[in-house]
C-alpha positions as CSV (number, residue, x, y, z in Angstrom):
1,X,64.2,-36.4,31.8
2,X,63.0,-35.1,28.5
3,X,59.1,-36.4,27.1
4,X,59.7,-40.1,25.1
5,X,59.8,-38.1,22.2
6,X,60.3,-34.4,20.7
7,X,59.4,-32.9,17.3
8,X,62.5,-31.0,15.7
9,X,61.3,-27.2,15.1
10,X,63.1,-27.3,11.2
11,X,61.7,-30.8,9.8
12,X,58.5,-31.3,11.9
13,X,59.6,-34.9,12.2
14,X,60.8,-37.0,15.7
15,X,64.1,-36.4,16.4
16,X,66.1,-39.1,16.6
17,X,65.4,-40.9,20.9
18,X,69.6,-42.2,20.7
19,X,70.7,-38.5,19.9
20,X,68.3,-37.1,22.6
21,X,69.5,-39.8,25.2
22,X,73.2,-39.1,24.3
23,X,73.0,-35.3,24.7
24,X,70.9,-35.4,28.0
25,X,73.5,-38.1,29.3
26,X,76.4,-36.2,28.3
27,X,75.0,-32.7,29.3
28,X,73.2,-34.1,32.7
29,X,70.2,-31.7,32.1
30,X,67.2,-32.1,30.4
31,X,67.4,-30.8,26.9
32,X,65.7,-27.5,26.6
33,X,62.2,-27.8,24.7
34,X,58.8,-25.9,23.9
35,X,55.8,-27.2,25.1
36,X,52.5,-25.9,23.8
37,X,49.1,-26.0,26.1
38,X,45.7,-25.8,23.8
39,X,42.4,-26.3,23.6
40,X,41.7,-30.2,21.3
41,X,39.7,-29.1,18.2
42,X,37.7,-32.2,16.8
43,X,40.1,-35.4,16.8
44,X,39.9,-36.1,13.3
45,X,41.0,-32.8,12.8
46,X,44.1,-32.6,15.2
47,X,47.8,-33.8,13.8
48,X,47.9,-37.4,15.1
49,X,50.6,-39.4,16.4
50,X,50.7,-41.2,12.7
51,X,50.0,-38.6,10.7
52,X,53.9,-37.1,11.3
53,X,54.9,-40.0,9.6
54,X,53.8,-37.6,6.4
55,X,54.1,-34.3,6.7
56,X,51.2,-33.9,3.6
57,X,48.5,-35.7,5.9
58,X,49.8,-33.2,8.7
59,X,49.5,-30.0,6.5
60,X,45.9,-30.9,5.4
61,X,44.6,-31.1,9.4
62,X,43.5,-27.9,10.6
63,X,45.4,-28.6,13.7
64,X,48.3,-27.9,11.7
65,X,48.7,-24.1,12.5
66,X,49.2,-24.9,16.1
67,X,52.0,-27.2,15.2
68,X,53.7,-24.7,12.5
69,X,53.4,-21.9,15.0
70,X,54.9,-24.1,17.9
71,X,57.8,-24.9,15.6
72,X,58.0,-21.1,14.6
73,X,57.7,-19.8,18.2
74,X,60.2,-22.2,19.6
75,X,63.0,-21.6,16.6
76,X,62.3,-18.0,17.4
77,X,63.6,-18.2,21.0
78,X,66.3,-20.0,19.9
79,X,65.1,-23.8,20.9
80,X,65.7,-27.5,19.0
81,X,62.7,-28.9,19.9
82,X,59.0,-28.8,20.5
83,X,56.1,-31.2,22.4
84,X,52.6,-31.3,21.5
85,X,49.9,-33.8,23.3
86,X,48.4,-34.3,19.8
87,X,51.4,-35.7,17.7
88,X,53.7,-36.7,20.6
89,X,52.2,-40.1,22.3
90,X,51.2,-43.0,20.4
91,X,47.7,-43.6,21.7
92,X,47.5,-46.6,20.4
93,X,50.3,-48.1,22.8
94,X,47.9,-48.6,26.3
95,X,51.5,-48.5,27.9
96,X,53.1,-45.4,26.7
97,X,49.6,-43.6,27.2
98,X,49.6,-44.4,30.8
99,X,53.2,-43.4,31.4
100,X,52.5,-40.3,29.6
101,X,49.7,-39.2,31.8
102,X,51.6,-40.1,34.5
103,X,54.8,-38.0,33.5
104,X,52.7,-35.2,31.9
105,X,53.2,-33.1,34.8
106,X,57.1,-33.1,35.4
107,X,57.1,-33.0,30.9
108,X,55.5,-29.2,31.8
109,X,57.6,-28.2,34.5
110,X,60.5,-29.0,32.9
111,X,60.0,-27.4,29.8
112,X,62.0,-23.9,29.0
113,X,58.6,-22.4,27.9
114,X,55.3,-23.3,27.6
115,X,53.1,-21.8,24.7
116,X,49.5,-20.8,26.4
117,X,47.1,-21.1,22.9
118,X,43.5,-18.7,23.7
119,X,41.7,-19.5,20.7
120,X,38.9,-17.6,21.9
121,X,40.9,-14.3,22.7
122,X,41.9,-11.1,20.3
123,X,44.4,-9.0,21.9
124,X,42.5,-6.3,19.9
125,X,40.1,-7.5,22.6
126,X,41.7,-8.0,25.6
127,X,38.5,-8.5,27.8
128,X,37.7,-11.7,25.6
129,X,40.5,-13.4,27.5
130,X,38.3,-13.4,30.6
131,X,35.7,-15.8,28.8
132,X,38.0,-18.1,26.8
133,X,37.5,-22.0,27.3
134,X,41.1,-22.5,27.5
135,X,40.1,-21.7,31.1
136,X,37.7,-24.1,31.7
137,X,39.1,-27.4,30.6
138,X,40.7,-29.9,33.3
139,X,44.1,-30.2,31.3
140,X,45.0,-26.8,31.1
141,X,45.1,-26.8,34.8
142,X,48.1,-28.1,35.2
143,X,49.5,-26.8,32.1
144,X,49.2,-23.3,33.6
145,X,50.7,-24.1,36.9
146,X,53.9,-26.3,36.4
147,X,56.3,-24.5,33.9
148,X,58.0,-22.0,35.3
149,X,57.7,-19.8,31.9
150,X,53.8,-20.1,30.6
151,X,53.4,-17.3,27.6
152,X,49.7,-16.5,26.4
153,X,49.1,-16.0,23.0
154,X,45.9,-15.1,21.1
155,X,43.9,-17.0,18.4
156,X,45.9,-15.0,15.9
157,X,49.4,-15.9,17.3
158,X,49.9,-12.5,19.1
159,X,51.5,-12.5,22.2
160,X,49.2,-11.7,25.4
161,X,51.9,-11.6,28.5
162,X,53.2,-14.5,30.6
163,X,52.1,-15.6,33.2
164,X,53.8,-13.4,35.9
165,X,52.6,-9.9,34.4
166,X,49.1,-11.5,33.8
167,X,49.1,-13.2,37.2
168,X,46.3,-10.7,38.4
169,X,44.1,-11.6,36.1
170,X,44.7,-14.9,35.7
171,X,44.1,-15.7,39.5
172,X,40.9,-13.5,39.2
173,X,39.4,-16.1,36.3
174,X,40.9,-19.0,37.8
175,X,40.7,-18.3,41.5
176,X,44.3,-19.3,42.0
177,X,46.7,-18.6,44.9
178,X,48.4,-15.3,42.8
179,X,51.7,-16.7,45.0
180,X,51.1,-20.2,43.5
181,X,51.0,-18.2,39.7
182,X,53.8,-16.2,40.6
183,X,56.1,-18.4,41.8
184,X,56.1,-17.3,45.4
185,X,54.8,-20.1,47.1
186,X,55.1,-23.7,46.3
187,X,52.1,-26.2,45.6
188,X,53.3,-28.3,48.9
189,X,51.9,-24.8,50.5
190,X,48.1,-25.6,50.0
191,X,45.8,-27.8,51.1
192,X,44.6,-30.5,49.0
193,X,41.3,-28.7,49.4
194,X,42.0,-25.9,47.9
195,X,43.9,-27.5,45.2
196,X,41.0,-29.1,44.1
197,X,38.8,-26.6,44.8
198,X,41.1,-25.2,41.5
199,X,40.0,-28.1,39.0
200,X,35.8,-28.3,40.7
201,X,34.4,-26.7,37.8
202,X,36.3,-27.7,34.9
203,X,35.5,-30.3,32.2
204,X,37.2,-33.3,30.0
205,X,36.0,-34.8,27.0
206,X,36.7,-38.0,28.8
207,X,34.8,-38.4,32.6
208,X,37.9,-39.8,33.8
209,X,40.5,-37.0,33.0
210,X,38.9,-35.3,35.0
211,X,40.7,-37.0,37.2
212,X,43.8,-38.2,35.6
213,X,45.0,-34.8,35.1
214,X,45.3,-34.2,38.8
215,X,48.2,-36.7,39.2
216,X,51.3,-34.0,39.0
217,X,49.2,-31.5,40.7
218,X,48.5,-34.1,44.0
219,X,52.0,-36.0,43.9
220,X,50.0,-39.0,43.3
221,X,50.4,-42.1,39.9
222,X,47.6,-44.2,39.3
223,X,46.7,-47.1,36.5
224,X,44.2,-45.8,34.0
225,X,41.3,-47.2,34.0
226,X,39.3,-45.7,31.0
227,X,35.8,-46.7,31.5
228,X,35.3,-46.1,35.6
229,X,33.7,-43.1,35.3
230,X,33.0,-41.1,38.9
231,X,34.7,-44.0,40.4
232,X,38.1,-42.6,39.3
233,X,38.2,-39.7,41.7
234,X,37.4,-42.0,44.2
235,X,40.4,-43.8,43.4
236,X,42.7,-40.4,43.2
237,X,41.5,-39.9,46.9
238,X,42.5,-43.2,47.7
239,X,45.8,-42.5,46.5
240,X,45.9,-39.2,48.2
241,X,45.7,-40.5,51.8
242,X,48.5,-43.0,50.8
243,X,50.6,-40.4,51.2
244,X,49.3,-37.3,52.9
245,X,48.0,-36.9,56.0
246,X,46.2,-33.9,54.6
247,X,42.7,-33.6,56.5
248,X,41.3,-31.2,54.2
249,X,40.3,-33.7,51.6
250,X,37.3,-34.6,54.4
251,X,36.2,-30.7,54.0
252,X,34.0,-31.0,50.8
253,X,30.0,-30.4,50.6
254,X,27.0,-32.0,48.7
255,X,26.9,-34.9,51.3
256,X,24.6,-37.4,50.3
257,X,22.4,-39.9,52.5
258,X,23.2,-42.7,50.2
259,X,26.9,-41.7,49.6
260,X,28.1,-40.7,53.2
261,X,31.7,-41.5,53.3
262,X,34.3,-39.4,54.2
263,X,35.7,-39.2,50.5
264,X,33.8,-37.2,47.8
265,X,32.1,-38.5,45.0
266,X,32.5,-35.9,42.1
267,X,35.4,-33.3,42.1
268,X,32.4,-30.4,42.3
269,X,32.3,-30.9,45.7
270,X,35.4,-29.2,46.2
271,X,34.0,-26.2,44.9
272,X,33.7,-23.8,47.8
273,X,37.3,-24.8,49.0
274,X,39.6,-22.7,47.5
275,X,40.4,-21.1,51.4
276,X,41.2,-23.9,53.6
277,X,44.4,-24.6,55.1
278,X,45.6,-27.0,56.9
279,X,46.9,-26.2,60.7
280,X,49.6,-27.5,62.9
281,X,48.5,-30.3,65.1
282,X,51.5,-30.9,68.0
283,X,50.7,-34.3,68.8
284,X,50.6,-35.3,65.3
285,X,48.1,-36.5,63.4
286,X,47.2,-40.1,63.7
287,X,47.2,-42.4,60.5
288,X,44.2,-42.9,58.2
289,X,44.1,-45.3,55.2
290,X,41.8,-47.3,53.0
291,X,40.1,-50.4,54.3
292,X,37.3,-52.8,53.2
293,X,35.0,-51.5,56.2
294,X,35.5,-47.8,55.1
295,X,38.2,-45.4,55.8
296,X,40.4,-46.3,59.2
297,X,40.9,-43.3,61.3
298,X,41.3,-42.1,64.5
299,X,39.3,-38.4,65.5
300,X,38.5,-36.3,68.1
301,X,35.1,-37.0,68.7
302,X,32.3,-34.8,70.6
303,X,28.3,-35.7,71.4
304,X,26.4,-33.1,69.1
305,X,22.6,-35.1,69.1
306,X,21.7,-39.0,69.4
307,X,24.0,-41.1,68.3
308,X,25.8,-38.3,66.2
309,X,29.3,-36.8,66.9
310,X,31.3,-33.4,66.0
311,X,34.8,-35.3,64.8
312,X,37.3,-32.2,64.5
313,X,39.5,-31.9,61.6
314,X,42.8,-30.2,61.1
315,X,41.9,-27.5,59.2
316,X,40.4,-24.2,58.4
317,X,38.7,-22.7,56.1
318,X,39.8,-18.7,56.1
319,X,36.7,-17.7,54.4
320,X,34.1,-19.0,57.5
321,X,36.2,-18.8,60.2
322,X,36.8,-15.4,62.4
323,X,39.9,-16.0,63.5
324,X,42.9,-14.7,61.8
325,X,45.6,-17.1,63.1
326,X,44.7,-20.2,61.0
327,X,46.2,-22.6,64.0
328,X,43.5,-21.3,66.7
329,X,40.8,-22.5,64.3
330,X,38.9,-25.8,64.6
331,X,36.3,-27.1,61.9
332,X,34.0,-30.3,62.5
333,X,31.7,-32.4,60.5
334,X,29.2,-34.9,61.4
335,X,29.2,-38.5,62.0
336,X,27.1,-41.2,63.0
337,X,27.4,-44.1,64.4
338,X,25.7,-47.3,63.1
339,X,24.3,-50.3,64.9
340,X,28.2,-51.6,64.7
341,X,30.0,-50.3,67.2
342,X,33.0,-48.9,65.3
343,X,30.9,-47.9,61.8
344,X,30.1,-45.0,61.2
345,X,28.7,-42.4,58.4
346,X,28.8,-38.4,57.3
347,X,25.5,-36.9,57.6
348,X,24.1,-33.4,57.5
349,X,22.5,-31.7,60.6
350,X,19.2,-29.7,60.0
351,X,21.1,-29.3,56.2
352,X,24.1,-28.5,57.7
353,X,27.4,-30.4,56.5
354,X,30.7,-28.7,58.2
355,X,31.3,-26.6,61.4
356,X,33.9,-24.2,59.8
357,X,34.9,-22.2,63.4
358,X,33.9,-23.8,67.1
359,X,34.5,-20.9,68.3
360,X,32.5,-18.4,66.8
361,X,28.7,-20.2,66.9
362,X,29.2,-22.2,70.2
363,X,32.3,-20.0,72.1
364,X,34.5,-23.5,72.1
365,X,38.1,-23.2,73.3
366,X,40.7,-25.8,72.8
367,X,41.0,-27.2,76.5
368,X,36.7,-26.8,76.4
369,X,36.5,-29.3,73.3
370,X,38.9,-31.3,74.3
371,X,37.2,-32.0,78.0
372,X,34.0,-33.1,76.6
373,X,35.6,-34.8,73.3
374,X,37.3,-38.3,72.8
375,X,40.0,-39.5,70.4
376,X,38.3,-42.7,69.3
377,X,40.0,-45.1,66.5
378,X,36.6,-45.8,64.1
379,X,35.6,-46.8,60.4
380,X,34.2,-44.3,58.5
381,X,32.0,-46.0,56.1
382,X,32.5,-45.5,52.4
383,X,30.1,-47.9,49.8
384,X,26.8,-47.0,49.1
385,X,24.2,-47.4,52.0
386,X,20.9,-49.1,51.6
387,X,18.0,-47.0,53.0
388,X,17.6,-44.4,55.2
389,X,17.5,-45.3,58.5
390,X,21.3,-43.7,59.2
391,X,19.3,-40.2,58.3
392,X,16.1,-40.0,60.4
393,X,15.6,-37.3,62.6
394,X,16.6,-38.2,66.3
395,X,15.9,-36.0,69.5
396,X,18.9,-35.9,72.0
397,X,17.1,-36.8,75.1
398,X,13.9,-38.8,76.7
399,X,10.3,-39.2,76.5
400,X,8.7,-39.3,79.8
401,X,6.1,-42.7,79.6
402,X,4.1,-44.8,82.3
403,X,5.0,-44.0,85.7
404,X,6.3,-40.4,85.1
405,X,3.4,-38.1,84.0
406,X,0.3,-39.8,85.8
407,X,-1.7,-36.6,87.2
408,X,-3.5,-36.8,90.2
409,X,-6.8,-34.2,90.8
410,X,-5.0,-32.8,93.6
411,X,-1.6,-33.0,93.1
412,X,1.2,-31.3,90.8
413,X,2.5,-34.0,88.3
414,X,5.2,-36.4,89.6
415,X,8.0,-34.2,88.2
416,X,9.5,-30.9,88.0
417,X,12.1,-30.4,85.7
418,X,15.3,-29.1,86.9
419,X,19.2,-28.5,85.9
420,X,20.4,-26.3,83.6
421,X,18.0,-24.5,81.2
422,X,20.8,-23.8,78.9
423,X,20.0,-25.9,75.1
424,X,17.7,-28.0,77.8
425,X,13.6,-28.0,76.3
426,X,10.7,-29.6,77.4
427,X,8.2,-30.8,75.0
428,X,4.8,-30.7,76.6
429,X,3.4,-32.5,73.3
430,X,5.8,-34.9,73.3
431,X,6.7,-34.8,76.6
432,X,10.2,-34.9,75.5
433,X,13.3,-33.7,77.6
434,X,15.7,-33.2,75.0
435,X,19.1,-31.1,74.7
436,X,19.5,-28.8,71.3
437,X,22.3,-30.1,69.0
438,X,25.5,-28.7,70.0
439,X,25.1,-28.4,74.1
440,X,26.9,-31.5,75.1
441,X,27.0,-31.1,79.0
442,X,28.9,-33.6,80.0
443,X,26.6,-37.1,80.0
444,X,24.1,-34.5,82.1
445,X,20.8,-34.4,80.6
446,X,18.3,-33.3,82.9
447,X,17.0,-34.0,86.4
448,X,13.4,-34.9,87.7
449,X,12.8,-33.4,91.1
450,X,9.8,-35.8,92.7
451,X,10.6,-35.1,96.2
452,X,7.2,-33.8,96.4
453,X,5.9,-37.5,95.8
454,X,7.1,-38.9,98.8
455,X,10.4,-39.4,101.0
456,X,11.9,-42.4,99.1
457,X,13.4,-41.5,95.6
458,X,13.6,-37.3,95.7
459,X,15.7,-37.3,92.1
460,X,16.0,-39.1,88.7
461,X,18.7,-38.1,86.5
462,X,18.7,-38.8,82.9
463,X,21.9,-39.2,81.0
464,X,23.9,-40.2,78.2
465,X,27.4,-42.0,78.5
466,X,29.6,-41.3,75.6
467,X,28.5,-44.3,73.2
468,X,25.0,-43.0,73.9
469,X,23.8,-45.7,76.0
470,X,20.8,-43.9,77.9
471,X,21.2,-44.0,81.3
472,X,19.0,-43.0,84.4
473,X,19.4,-42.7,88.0
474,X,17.2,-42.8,91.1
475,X,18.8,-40.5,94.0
476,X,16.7,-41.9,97.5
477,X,16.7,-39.3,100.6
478,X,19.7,-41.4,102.6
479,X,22.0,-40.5,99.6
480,X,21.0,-37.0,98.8
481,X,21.2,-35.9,102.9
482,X,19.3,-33.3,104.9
483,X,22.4,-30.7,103.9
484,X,22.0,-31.1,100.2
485,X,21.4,-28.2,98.5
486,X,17.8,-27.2,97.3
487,X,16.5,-28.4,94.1
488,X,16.2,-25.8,91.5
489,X,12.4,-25.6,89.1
490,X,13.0,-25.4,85.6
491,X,10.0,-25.1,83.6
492,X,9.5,-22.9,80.7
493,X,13.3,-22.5,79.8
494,X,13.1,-18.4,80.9
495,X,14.5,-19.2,84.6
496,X,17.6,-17.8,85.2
497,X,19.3,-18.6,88.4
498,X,23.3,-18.7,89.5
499,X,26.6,-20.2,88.2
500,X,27.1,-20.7,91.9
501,X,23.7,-22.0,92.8
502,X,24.3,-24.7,89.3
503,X,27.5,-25.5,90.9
504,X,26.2,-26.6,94.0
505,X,23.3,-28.9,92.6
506,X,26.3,-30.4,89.8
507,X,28.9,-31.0,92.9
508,X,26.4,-33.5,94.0
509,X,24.7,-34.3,90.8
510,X,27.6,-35.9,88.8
511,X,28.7,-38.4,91.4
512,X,28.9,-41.4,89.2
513,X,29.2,-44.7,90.1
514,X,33.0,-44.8,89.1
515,X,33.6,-41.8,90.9
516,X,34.0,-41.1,95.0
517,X,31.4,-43.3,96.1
518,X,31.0,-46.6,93.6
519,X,29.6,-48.8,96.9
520,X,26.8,-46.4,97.4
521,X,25.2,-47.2,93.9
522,X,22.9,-50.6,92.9
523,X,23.8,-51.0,89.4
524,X,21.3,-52.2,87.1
525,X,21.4,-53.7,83.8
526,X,19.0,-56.0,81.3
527,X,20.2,-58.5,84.5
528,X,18.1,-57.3,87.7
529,X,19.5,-57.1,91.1
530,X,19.1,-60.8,92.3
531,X,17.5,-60.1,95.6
532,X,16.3,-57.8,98.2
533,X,18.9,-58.5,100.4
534,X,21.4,-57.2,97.8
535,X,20.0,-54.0,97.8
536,X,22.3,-50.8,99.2
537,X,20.0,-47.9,100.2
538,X,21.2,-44.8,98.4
539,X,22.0,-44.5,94.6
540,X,20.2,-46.8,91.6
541,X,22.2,-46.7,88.2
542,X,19.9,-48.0,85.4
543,X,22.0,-48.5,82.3
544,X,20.5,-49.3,79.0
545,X,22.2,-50.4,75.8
546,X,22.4,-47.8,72.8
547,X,20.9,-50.3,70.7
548,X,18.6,-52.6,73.0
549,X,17.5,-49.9,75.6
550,X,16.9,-51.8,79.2
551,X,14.0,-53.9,80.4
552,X,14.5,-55.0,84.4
553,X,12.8,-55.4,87.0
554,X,14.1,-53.4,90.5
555,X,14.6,-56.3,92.8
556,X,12.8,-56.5,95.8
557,X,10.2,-53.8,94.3
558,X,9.0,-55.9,91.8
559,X,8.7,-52.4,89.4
560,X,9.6,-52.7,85.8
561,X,11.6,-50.4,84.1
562,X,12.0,-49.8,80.5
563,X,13.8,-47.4,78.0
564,X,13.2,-48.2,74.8
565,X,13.7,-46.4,71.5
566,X,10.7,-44.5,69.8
567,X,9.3,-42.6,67.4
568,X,7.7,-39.3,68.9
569,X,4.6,-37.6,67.4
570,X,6.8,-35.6,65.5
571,X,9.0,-38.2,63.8
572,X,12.3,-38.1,65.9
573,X,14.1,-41.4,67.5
574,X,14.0,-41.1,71.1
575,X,14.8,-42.6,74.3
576,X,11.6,-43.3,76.3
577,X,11.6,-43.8,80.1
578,X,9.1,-46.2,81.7
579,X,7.9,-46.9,84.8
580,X,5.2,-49.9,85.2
581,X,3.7,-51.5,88.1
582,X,3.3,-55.6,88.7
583,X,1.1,-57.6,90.0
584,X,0.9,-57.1,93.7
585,X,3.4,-53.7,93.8
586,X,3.0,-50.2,93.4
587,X,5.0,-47.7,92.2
588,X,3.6,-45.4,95.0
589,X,6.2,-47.8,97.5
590,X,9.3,-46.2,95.2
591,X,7.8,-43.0,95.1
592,X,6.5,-42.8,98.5
């Protein structure tokens, strides 16, 4: 269907809208017009909708020429009728403005040719076309990409080349697919990244255009809402995931602490996109949409530090990654989880917003990522966040408190650190056990030999579940058994012992409760074990919560224990591991 309205090239006056219906209806095709693509000069001085009405108030606007040569061009090559954006929509009617910006899109790719004005270029000069603002502005975008027949002409009327012959240069300036400008491949081709990676550093005159003049480019219609600002891009996202399951509209940087949704704020953040693709995902991709607790949406998450997961996306950006088959390649960003159990927030690591390739910086394969990750349903949060508490610096492990790292004149300490030395450090300042971000070992955080202490409890081990809930447990002598393998020191990170040896300590190591032997195990919560009778020798499972930590005492030992969050020295949130004596006990009958 033809534009609402179309200037005839020999008055310069609208053609009668019955004749133009009748001919389209009778012809079933569109009726063959010019459409011309420009660069707005002041408003007062462009031919307005009203000022057609007299073609003397035309002629006197300096925005005249660009009509008369339309007109000229079009008659030329043999066509009826012409469009302009200046003269052609009543802007005064809210109604037919929106529809026009909705339609603006199909007007262009249905023309028979569009007129490409560079003001700013000679063709006595051919390298001005390189700088020329017809280039720059957020309109043109989709001017150059949806007719089939764009023709560049200079700011004296003198043809330049179309857009196929000029498609080299043109892709060089705009950083376009040179397929997409040669008609090769279709827009449903690229990602939604990259296609807005195209429009990230272009301007409007209005905020909201910026926008606005995306809709035929994304497949999307929206109200106008003149006035929003920023807020209309959120919007346009919003009407993105509507229909696209696209996840490359999550791979934008500039995240900020007090904007940390999974949707961009400002079109700029695209910028660095223009290489992402999406890749095939068998299982499909599960549904995401638009909720009033944040974006709903279901990812594969993995531990990376404290209470901060790697969720993998399906995409890639070609630029980053190594691999040359786009569907091996796997790219992550960061999310945190809030106090809520489902909420969560983007956030940068150490300044760092996206994992681009698993593979290349931590060796991931697919079956690796997916045995330590989990698909999880969560919100992603999306409205402006209060504070900075979501951001703070948190160490993926445990301070060691009371009970752990008393020193006695003639003995070692309690502990010796053992496991594997891989990501694993030992803050002596601190006295932190932490894992580096990125070395999820199963729930396995480290374990404290103390066999030296006595023949009771010979091993702690300090884990994380999944949600983060800090978890510790006692190993006594009747569990381990004489045939056991040896404990292994780690102290200084430079031991190197193995894969067998690591095997051998881990066959015995990561017998959880719900595993082989749950009746061996006293599990402990913030509700102590009721008696002393109740007690199983063998296997204590301490479980804290991720937000209020665990505070018990060990029935029939009368010994408190405690994790707790903390703040270290050094400013990081930690989990620290306590040990305290009562009245009339002695943490010397655990140890001993």
């Amino acid at each position: 269907m033809a534009p609402l309205r179309l200037l005839d090239v020999n008055t310069m006056q609208f053609a009668d809208g019955n004749y133009l219906a009748e001919k389209e209806r009778q012809s079933k095709k569109v009726i063959p017009y010019a459409i011309l693509s420009h660069r707005w000069l002041a408003e007062e001085d462009e031919v307005q909708f009203d000022d057609i009405k007299s073609l003397e108030a035309a002629v006197s606007k300096k925005g005249f020429a660009k009509l008369f040569q339309s007109c000229r061009l079009a008659k030329e090559q043999g066509l009826e009728f012409v469009w302009l954006d200046t003269c052609c929509i009543d802007k005064g009617n809210p109604a037919e403005l929106q529809e026009s910006i909705n339609s603006m899109y199909r007007w262009y790719q249905e023309a028979a040719v569009c007129y490409a004005y560079l003001k700013d270029t000679e063709a006595t000069f051919p390298s001005s076309m390189e700088d020329d603002e017809w280039f720059t502005r957020g309109w043109t975008l989709q001017e150059l990409i949806a007719p089939r027949r764009v023709e560049f002409y200079d700011t004296n009327w003198q043809v330049l080349g179309d857009k196929h012959c000029l498609k080299d240069r043109i892709s060089a300036i705009t950083k376009i697919d040179i397929a997409i400008l040669g008609g090769a491949k279709s827009l449903d081709e690229c990602s939604v990244a990259a296609r807005l990676s195209w429009a990230s550093g272009r301007r409007t005159g209005k905020i909201e255009d910026r926008a606005y003049s995306l809709l035929g480019l994304l497949g999307v219609n929206m109200p106008m809402l003149y006035g929003e600002g920023e807020k209309s891009f959120i919007r346009l996202q919003e009407e993105i995931i509507k229909t696209s399951d696209d996840h490359s509209i999550f791979v934008w940087k500039g995240v900020k602490d007090e904007h940390p949704g999974l949707l961009a704020e400002s079109l700029d953040n695209f910028q660095d996109c223009g290489s992402v693709k999406c890749t095939y995902f068998r299982k499909g991709k599960s549904a995401f949409f638009m909720t009033n607790r944040g974006i709903s949406i279901t990812l594969n998450l993995m531990q990376w530090t404290l209470d901060t997961y790697l969720a993998r996306i399906h995409c890639v950006d070609l630029a980053d990654s190594q691999e040359k088959n786009i569907q091996d390649g796997m790219t992550g960003l960061f999310l945190r989880r809030l106090d809520e159990d489902d909420q969560y927030v983007r956030i940068k690591i150490n300044g760092q917003e996206l994992v681009h390739d698993l593979r290349a910086p931590l060796n991931w394969t697919e079956a690796r990522f997916n045995r330590y990750s989990r698909e999880v349903p969560i919100f992603v949060r999306q409205a402006k966040m209060i504070g900075h508490q979501h951001t703070e610096e948190r160490a993926f492990g445990f301070r060691l408190g009371d009970g752990l790292l008393e020193n006695d004149a003639e003995t070692e300490k309690m502990f010796r650190v053992v496991g594997s030395p891989k990501g694993l450090l030992w803050n002596e300042a601190e006295k932190t056990l932490t894992l580096q971000p990125g070395f999820p070992y199963l729930d396995v955080l480290a374990y404290l030999d103390i066999s030296k202490q006595g023949k009771k409890v010979r091993e702690i081990k300090l884990c994380f579940d999944f949600d983060f809930n800090p978890i510790a447990l006692l190993a006594e002598s009747s569990a381990t058994g004489a045939k056991d393998p040896s404990l292994l020191t780690y102290s200084t990170g430079d031991d190197v012992y193995s894969e067998q040896e690591r095997q051998r300590w881990l066959s015995f190591a990561e017998r959880l409760p719900h595993d082989s032997h749950p009746q061996a195990w006293n599990t402990v919560n913030n509700q102590s074990v009721a008696s002393k009778n109740s007690i199983r020798s063998g296997l204590w499972q301490l479980r804290g919560d991720r937000i209020e930590g665990l505070d018990v005492f060990l029935g029939g030992t009368e010994i408190r224990v405690s994790m707790k969050m903390v703040v270290t020295e050094f400013g990081r949130k930690c989990w620290e591991l306590r040990f305290k004596n009562m009245p009339g006990s002695s943490l010397k009958k655990l140890f001993a």
